[in-house]
ZASESE-152783 format. One record per residue (C-alpha): x, y, z. Coordinates in pm, 1 decimal. Layout:
node X:X&Y:Y&Z:Z
...
This chain:
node X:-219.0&Y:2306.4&Z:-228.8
node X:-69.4&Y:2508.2&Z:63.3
node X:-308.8&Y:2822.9&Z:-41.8
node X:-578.3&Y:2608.6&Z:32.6
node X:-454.0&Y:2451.1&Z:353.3
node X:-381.0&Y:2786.5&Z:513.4
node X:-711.5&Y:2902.0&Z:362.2
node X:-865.1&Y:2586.7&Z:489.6
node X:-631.7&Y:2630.8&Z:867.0
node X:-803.4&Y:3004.4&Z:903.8
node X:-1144.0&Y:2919.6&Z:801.7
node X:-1175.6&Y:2685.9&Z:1082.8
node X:-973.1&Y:2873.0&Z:1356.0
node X:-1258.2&Y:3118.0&Z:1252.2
node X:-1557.1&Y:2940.6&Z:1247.4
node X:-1418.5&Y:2726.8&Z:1538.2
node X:-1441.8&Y:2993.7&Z:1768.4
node X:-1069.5&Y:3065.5&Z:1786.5
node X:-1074.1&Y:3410.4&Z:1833.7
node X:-1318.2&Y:3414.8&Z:2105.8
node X:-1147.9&Y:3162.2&Z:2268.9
node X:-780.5&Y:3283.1&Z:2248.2
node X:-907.7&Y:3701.4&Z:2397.5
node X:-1091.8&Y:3435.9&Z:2645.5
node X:-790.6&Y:3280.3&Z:2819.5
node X:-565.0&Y:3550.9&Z:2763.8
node X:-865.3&Y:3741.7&Z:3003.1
node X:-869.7&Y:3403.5&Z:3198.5
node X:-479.5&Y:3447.8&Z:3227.6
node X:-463.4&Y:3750.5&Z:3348.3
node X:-760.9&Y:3761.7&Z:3604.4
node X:-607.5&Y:3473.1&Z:3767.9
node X:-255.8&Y:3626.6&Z:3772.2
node X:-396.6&Y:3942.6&Z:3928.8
node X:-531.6&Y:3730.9&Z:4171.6
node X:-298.1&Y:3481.9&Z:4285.2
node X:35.5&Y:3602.7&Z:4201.3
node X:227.6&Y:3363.5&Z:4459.5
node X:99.9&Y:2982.0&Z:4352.3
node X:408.5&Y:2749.1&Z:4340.6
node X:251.7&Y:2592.9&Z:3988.5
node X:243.8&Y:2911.1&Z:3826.0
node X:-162.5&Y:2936.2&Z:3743.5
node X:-159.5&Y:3147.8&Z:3478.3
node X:88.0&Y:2980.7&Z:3276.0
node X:-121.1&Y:2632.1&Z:3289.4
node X:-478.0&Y:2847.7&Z:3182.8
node X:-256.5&Y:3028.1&Z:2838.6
node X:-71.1&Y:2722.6&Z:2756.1
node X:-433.1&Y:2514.9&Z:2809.7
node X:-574.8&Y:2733.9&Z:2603.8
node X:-419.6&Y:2786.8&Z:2319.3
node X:-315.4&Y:2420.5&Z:2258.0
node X:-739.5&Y:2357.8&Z:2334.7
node X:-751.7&Y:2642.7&Z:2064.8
node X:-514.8&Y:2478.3&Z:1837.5
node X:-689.0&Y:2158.6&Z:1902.9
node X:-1053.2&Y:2292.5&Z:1756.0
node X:-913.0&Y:2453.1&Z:1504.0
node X:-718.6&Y:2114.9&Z:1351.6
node X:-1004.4&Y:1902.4&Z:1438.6
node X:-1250.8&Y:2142.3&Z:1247.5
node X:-993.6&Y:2175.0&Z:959.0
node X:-955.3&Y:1791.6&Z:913.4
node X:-1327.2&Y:1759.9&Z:930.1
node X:-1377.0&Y:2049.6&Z:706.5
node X:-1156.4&Y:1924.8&Z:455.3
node X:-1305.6&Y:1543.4&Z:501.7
node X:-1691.9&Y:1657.8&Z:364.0
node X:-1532.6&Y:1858.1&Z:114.0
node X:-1393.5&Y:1608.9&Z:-79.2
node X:-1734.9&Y:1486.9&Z:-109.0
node X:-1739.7&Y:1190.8&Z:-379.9
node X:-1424.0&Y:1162.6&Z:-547.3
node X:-1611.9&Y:1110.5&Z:-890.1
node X:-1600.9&Y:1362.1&Z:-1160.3
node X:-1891.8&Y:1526.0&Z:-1266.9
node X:-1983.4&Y:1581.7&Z:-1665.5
node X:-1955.4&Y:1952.6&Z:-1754.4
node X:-2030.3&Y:1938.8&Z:-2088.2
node X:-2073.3&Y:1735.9&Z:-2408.4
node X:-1944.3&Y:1753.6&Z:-2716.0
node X:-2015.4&Y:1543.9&Z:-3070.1
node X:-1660.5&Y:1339.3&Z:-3110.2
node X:-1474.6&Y:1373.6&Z:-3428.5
node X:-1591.2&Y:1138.3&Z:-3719.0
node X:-1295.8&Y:917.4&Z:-3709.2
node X:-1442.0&Y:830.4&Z:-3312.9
node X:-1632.9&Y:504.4&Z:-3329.0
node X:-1887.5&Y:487.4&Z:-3063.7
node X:-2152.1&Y:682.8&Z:-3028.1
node X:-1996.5&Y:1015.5&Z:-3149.3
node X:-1998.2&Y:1183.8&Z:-2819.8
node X:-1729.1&Y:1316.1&Z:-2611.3
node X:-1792.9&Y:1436.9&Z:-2227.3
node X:-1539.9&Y:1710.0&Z:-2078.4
node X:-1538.0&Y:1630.4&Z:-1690.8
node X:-1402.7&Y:1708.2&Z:-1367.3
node X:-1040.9&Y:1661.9&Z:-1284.4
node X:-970.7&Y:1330.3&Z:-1075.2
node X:-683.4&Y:1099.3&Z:-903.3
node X:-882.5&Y:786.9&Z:-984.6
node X:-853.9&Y:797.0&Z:-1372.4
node X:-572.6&Y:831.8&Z:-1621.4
node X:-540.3&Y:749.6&Z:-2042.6
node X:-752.6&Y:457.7&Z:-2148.4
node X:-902.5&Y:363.0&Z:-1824.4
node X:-1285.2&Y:201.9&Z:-1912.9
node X:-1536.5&Y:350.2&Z:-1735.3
node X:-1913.5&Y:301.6&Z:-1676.9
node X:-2188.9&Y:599.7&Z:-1684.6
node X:-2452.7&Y:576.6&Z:-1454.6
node X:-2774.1&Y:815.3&Z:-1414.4
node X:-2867.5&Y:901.1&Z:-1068.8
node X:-3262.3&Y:902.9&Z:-1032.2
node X:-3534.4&Y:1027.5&Z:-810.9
node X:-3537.3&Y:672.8&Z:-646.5
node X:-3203.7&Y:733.3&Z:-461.5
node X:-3129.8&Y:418.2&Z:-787.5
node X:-2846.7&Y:470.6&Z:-983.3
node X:-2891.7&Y:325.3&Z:-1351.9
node X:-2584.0&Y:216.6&Z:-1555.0
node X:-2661.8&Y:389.4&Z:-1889.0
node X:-2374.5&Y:258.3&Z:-2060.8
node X:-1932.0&Y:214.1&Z:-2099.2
node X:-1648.4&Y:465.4&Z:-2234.0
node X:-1286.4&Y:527.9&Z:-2188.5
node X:-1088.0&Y:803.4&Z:-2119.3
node X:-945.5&Y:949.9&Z:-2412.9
node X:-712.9&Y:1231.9&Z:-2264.2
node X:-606.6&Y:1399.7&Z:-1945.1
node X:-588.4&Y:1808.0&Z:-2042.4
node X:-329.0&Y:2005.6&Z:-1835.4
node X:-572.6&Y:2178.4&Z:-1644.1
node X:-728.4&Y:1858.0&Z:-1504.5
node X:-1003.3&Y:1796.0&Z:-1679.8
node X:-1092.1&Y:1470.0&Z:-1864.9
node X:-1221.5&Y:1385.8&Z:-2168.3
node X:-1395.1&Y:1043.1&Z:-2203.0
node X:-1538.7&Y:896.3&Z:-2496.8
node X:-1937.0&Y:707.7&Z:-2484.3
node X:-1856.1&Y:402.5&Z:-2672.9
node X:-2189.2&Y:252.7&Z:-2611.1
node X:-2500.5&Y:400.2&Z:-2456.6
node X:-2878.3&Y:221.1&Z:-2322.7
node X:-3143.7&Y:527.6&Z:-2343.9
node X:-3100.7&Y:700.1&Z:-2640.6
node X:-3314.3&Y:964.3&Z:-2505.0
node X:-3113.0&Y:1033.4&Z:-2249.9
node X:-2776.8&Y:1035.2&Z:-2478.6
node X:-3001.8&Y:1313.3&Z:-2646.2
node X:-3016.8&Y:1539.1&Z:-2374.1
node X:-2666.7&Y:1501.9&Z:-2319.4
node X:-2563.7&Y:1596.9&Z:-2634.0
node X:-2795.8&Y:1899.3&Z:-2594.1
node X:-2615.7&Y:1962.7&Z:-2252.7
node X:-2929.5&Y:1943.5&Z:-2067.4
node X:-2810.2&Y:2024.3&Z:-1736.0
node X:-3085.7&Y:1828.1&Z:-1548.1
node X:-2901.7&Y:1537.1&Z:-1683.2
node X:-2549.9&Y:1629.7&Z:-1699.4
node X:-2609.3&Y:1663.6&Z:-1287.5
node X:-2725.5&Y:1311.1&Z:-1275.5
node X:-2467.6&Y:1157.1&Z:-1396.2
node X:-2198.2&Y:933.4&Z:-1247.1
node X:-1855.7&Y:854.3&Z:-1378.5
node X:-1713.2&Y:499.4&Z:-1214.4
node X:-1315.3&Y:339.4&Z:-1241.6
node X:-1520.9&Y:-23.0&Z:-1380.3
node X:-1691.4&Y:-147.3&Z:-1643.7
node X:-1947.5&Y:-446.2&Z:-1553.2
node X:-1800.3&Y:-786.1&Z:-1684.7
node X:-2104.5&Y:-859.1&Z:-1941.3
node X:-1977.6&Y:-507.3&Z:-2160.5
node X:-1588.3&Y:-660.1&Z:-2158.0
node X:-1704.5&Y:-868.6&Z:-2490.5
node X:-1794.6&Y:-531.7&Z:-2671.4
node X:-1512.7&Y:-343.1&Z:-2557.9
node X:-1319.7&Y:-643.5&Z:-2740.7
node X:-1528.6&Y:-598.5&Z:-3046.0
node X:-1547.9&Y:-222.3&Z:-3070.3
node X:-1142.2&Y:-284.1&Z:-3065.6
node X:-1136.3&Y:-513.1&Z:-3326.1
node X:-1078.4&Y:-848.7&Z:-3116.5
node X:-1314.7&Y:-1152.9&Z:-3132.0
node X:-1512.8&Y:-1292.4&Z:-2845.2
């Protein structure tokens, strides 16, 4: 974490124009020194403390911003798909995805297929299964919509892994499966 806020600190004092800006009002500095030596508000002093606290200021403000669109969507992304173990019940098909904050052990989920449209499609529910040490989470379809599209994704068709969406929330009319797939009534 502070590797990458560092990284993320230089990157934008870079990009930012920090450089330029601090070998410009160190020349600023100077030049006016040179040519007003006697001011009662010393001149000079104002211009390098102005500028480096305007330099500091890009270079936070491009940081925070920086590190703002990076975060991009906070849900995880399917890297792969597996077929579950027999002893699974569902629909045999376990997806390895992106580490997140918003999940932990158990948590129901929905999967949703982004398409052309801009639409995204709920395709069907799961649960998180298990939290690996790197990160990474492995949640487990428990029921599916398109069967062709569960295809694909157990081929690991990357046109589709891409497309889909992992959400914290399962929509209320699935809750009465979830209860039968766990052995409860309705």
């Amino acid at each position: 974490m502070k590797t990458r806020f560092w990284k993320t600190l230089g990157h934008s004092f870079v990009v930012g124009g920090g450089p330029f800006l601090v070998v410009f009002g160190i020349v600023l500095t100077i030049v006016v020194w040179q040519i007003d030596r006697d001011a009662t508000i010393r001149l000079w002093i104002a211009l390098l403390v102005g500028g480096l606290l305007g330099t500091l200021t890009v270079t936070f403000f491009k940081a925070a911003r920086e590190t703002f669109r990076a975060r991009g969507s906070a849900l995880p992304r399917v890297q792969v798909v597996v077929e579950a173990p027999s002893h699974i019940s569902g629909e045999g098909v376990i997806m390895l995805l992106e580490p997140s904050d918003l999940f932990s052990h158990n948590t129901l989920v929905s999967f949703y297929l982004c398409s052309g449209d801009g639409f995204e499609r709920f395709m069907g529910i799961g649960k998180f299964r298990h939290v690996q040490e790197n990160g990474k989470i492995q949640a487990e379809v428990l029921d599916w919509e398109r069967e062709d599209i569960l295809t694909k994704l157990k081929r690991n068709d990357v046109t589709v892994l891409r497309r889909i969406l992992v959400k914290p929330s399962v929509p209320d009319t699935y809750i009465d499966l979830v209860r039968i797939i766990r052995g409860g009534e309705k």
